[in-house]
N, C-alpha and C positions, 0 to 999 in steps of 0.2 A: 454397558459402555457403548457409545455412538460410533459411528466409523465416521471417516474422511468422508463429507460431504462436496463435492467440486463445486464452490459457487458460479450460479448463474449473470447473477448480477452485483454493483456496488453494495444496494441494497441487502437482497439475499444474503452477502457475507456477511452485513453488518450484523443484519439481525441472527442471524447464526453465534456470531460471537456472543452475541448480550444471551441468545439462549443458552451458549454453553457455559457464562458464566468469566469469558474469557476476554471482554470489551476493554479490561482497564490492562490486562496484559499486552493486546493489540497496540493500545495507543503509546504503552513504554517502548515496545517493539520498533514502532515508527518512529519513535523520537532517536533512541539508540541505535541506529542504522542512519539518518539522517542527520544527526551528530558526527558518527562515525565519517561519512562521506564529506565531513564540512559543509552541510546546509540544513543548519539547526531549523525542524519545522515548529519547536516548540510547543505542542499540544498540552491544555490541562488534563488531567485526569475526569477533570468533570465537562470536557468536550462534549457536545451529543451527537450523534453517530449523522447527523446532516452536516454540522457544522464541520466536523470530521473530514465529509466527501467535497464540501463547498474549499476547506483548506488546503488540500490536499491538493485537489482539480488546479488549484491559484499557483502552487507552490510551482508543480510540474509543468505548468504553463508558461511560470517567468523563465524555469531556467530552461526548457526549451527554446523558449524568444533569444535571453541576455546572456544565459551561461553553459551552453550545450557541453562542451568539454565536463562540467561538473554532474549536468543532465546525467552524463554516461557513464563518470564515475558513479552516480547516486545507479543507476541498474546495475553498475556491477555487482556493487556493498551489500543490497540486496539482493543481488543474486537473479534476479527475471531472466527468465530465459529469454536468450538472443534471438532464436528461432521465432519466438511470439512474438517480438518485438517488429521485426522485419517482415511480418504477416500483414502489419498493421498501414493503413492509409493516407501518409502523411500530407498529404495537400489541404488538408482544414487542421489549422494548430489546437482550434480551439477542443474539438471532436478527437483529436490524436491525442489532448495531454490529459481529456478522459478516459479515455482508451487505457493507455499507459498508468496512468492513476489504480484502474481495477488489478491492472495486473500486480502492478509494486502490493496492493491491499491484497491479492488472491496468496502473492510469495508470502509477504508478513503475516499473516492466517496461519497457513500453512505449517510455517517456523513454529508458531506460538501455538497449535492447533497441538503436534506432534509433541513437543515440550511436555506439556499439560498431559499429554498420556505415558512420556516416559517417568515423570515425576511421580506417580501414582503406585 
């Protein structure tokens, strides 16, 4: 059994998921938290872990520009910590809703990551 790897990067996690087997969990994860929060991101199942990062990046982008109030419900639902949040450099939107993108994808990991070991 593997332990809790901290990922480094968007990358890093993704391909952590596909090696643990855990990619199609991740993406129901994301859909069901962004449902939950009222901003369906809508992911297939057969996403590929760029299109994924490229969707994800788009999502967090608008609704930091158009729907900030929703932005922040969507971190609460899932849960990202405040503290990293507020670490982060928001004078480039575009560089911030990357930023923010890794973390909602490190928390959703994480969730799904833990799941999959208490299910065993």
């Amino acid at each position: 059994m593997s332990s809790f790897i901290t990922p480094i990067s968007t990358d890093h996690l993704l391909s952590e998921a596909e090696k643990e087997n855990l990619y199609q969990k991740l993406i129901e994860q994301i859909n069901k938290d962004f449902n939950f929060a009222n901003e369906p991101i809508d992911l297939p199942k057969s996403t590929s872990p760029n299109e994924l990062k490229i969707q994800l990046h788009e999502k967090i982008y608008r609704l930091i520009q158009y729907k900030f109030a929703e932005y922040l419900s969507l971190l609460y639902i899932v849960d990202v910590p405040e503290d990293q949040v507020k670490k982060l450099d928001g004078s480039d939107i575009m560089e911030l809703s990357e930023q923010v993108s890794f973390l909602i994808l490190k928390r959703e990991w994480m969730k799904v990551w833990f799941r999959n070991r208490m299910e065993r």
